[in-house]
C-alpha positions as CSV (number, residue, x, y, z in Angstrom):
1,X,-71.9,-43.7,3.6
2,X,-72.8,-42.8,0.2
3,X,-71.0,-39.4,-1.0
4,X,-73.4,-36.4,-0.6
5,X,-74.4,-35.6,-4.2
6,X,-72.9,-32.5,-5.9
7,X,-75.1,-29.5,-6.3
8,X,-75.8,-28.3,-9.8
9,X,-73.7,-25.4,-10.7
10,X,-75.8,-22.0,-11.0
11,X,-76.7,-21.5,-14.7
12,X,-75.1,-17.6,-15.6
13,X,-75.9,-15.4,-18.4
14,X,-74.0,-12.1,-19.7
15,X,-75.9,-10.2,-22.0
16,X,-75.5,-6.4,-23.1
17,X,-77.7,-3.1,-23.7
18,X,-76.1,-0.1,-25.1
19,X,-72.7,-0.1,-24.1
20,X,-68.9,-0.6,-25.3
21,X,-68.5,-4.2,-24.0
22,X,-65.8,-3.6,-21.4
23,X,-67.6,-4.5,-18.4
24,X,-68.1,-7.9,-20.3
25,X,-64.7,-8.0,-21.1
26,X,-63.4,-7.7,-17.8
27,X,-64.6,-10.9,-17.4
28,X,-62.5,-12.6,-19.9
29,X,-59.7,-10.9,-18.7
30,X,-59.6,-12.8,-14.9
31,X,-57.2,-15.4,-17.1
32,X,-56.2,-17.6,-14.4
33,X,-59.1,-17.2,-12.6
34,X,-61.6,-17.8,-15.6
35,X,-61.4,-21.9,-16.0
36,X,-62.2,-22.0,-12.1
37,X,-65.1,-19.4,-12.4
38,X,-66.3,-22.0,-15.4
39,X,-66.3,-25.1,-13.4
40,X,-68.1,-23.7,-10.9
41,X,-70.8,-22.0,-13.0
42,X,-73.0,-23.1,-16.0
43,X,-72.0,-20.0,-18.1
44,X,-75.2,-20.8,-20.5
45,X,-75.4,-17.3,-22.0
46,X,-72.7,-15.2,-23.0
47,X,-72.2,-13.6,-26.7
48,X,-68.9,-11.6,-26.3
49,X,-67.5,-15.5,-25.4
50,X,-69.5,-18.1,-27.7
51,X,-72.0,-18.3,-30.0
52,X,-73.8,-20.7,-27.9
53,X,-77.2,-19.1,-27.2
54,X,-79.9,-19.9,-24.3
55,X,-83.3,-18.2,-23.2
56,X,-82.1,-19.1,-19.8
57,X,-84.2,-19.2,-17.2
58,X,-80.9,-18.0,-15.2
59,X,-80.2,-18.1,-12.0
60,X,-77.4,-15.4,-12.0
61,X,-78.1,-12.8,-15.2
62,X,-75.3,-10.2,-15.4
63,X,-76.7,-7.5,-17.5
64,X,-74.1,-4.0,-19.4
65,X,-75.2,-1.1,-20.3
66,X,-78.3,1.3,-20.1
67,X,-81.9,1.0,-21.7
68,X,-81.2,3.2,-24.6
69,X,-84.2,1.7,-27.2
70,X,-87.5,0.7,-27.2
71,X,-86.6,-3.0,-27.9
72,X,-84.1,-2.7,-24.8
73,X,-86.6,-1.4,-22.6
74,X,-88.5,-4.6,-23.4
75,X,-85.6,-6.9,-23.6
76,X,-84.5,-6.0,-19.7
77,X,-88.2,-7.4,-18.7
78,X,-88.3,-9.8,-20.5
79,X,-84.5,-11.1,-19.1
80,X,-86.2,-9.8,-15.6
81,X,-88.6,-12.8,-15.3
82,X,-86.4,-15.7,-16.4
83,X,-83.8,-14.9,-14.4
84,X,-83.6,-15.5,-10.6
85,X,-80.4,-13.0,-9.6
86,X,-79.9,-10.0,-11.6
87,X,-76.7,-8.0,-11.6
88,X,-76.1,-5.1,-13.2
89,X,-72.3,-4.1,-14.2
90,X,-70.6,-1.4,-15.3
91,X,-71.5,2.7,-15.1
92,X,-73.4,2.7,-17.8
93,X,-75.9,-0.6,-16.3
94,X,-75.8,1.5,-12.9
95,X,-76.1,5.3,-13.9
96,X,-77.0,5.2,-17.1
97,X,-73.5,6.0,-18.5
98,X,-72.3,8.9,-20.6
99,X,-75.0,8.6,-23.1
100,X,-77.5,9.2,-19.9
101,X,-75.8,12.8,-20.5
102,X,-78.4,13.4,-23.3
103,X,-81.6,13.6,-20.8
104,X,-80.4,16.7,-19.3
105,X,-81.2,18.2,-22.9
106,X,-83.2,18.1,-26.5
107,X,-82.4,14.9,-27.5
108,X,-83.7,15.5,-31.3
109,X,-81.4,18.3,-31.6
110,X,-78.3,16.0,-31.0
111,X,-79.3,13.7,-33.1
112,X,-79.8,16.2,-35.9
113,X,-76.1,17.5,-35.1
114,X,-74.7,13.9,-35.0
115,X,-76.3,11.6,-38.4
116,X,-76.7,13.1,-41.2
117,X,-79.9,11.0,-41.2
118,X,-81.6,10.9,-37.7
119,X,-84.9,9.8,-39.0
120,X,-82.9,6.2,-39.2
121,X,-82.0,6.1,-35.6
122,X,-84.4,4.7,-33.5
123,X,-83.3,5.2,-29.8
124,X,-85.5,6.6,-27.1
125,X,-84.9,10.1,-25.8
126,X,-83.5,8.7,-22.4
127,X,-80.7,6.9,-21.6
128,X,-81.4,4.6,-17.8
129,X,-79.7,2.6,-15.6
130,X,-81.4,-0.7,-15.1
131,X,-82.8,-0.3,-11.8
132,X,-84.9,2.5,-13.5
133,X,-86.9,-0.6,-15.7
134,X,-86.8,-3.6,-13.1
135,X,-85.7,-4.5,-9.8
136,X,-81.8,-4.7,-9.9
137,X,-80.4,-7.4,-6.8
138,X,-77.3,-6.2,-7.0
139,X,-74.6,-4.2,-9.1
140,X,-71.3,-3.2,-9.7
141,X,-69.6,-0.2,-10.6
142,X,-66.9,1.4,-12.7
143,X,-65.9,1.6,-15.9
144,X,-65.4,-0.6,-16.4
145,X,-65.8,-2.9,-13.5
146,X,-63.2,-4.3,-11.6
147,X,-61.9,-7.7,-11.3
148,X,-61.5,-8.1,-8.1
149,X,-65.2,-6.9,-6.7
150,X,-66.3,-9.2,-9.9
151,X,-64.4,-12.4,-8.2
152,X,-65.9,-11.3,-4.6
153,X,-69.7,-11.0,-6.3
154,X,-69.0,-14.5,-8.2
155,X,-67.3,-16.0,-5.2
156,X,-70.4,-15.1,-2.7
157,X,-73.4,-15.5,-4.8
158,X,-72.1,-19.6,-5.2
159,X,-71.3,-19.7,-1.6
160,X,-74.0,-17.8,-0.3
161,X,-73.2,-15.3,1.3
162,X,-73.2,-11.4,1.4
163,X,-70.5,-10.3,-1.2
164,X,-68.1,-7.8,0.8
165,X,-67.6,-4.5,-0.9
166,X,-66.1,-1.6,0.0
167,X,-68.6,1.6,0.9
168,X,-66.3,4.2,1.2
169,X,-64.9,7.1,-1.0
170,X,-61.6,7.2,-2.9
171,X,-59.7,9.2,-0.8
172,X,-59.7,6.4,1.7
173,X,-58.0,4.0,-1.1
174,X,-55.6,6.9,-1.4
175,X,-54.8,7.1,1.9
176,X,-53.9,3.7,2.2
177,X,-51.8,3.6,-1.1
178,X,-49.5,6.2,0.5
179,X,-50.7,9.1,-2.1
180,X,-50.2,12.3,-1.7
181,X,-53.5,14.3,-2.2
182,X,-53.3,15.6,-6.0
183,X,-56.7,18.3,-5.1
184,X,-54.6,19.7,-1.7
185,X,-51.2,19.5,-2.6
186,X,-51.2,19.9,-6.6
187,X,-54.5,21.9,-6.9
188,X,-55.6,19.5,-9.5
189,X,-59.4,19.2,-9.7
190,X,-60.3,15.6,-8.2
191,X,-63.5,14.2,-7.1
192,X,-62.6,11.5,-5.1
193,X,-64.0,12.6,-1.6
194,X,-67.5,12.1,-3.7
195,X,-66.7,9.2,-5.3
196,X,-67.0,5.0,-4.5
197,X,-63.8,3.5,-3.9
198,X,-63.5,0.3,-6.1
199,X,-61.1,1.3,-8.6
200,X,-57.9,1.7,-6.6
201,X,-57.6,5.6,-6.9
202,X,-55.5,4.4,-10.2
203,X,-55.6,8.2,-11.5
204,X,-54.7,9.7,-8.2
205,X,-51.8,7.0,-7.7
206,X,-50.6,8.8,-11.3
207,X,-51.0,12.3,-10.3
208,X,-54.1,13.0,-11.9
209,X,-57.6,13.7,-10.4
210,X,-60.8,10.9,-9.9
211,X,-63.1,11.2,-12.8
212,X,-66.0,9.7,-10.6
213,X,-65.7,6.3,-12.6
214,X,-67.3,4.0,-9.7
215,X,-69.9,6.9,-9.0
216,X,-71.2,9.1,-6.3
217,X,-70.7,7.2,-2.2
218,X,-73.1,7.6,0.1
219,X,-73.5,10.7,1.4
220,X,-71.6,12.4,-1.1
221,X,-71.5,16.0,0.0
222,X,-71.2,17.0,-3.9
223,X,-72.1,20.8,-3.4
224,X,-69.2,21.3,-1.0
225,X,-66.8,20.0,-3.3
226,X,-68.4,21.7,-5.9
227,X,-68.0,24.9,-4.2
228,X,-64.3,24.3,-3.2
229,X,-63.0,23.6,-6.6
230,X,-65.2,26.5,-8.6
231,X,-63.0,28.6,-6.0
232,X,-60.7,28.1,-8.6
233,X,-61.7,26.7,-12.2
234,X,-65.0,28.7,-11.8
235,X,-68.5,26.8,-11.7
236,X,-68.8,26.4,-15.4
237,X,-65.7,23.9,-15.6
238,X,-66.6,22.6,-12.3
239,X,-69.7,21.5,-13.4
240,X,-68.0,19.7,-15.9
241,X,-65.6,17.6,-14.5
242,X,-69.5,15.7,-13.2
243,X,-70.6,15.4,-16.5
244,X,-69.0,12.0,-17.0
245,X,-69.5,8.3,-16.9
246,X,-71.7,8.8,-13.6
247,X,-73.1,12.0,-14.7
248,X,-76.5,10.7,-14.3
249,X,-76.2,9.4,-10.8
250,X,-78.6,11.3,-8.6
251,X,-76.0,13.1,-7.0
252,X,-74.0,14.6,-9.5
253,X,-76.6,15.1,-11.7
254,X,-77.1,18.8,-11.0
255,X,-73.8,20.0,-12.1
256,X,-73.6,17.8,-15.1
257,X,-77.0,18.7,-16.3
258,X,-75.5,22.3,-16.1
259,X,-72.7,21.5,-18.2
260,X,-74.6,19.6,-20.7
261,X,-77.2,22.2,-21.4
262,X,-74.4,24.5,-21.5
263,X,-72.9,22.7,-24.6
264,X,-76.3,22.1,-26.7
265,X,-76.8,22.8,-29.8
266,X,-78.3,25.6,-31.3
267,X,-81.3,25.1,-33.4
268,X,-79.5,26.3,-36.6
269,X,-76.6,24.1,-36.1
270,X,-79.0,21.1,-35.8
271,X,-80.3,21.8,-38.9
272,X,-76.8,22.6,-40.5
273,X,-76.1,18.8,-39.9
């Protein structure tokens, strides 16, 4: 019998909005797991890697970084209908990021206190996740991503199934590590019991509280939390430790628009700038 002929590998794209490029280079940094990734995928797109261009269409786009622009808000369409499966990595792709922080409050006004000549920067006044423009098939979170979850999307969109990731908070990671509970034992302000595992609870495994990288869970009781540790820090630096790389997430939004308003700058210092 004649061998059953080989299917064509699924033609991939990586392509960035406004972001730092991490998520992307996560993805470069799988080393022994990269030339394997690239014989099984037609990695057609990708500017961090090659200057090799393509329009696509794609059958697997993996998309960085929020809609911070006009042109971005048309690029993400545009990449929408030529591509078959889009994925959006990284905080800033899936809540906006920490420059969503700056639709809590007047955007001109932090403008005027960051360039000495804002008229030059064209930006719009929000900052979105992806899924806020088009429909978004999947994504993954942190900041940056992590490899593993990146291999387990990869791995289950080319054999087709469901890709298998975790849907519970960090504490449960901690509790598996061994760690001992840095909010209940050391007092130190942690927001894992809000926050998607993915990430390994790396800061509590160092002593040091979650900073929400991977984003609210579902279900995230935020406001008990948020009560518990203002018990001690007081609301105003609670409301803080949200304003973050998910600050813009639904669920933690509240708190983080608080702390962002709090810090705004006056009209006179705008204009100082």
């Amino acid at each position: 019998m004649p061998a059953p002929a080989e299917q064509p590998r699924p033609r991939v794209g990586v392509v960035k909005l406004a972001s730092c490029d991490g998520c992307q280079l996560t993805l470069l940094d799988l080393e022994d797991q990269l030339l394997p990734i690239l014989g099984r995928f037609d990695l057609i797109e990708f500017p961090e890697a090659t200057s090799n261009r393509s329009e696509g269409p794609y059958d697997i786009l993996l998309v960085e970084g929020s809609v911070s622009t006009p042109e971005q808000a048309e690029e993400i369409i545009d990449l929408r209908a030529r591509t078959r499966l889009l994925v959006s990595i990284g905080a800033c792709a899936t809540a906006g990021g920490i420059q969503a922080l700056r639709n809590a409050v007047d955007e001109p006004a932090w403008r005027a206190s960051v360039y000495p000549e804002p008229g030059f920067i064209s930006s719009l006044a929000t900052a979105t996740p992806i899924a806020e423009h088009v429909l978004v098939d999947a994504e993954l979170r942190g900041c940056p991503i992590s490899p593993d979850q990146l291999l387990e999307l990869l791995t289950a969109l080319r054999i087709g199934r469901r890709p298998q990731l975790p849907a519970e908070s960090v504490c449960q990671a901690c509790k598996r590590a061994g760690n001992i509970c840095v909010l209940v034992a050391d007092g130190v302000p942690c927001l894992g019991p809000v926050t998607q595992a993915g990430c390994g609870a790396l800061c509590p495994t160092y002593r040091r509280g979650c900073y929400a990288c991977f984003g609210p869970r579902e279900e995230a009781n935020v406001a008990s939390l948020h009560r518990w540790i203002a018990t001690d820090r007081g609301p105003d630096a609670t409301d803080r430790l949200f304003a973050g790389f998910t600050g813009w997430a639904p669920p933690f939004r509240g708190p983080a628009s608080r702390a962002v308003r709090a810090a705004q700058p006056s009209g006179e210092e705008a204009g100082d700038a």
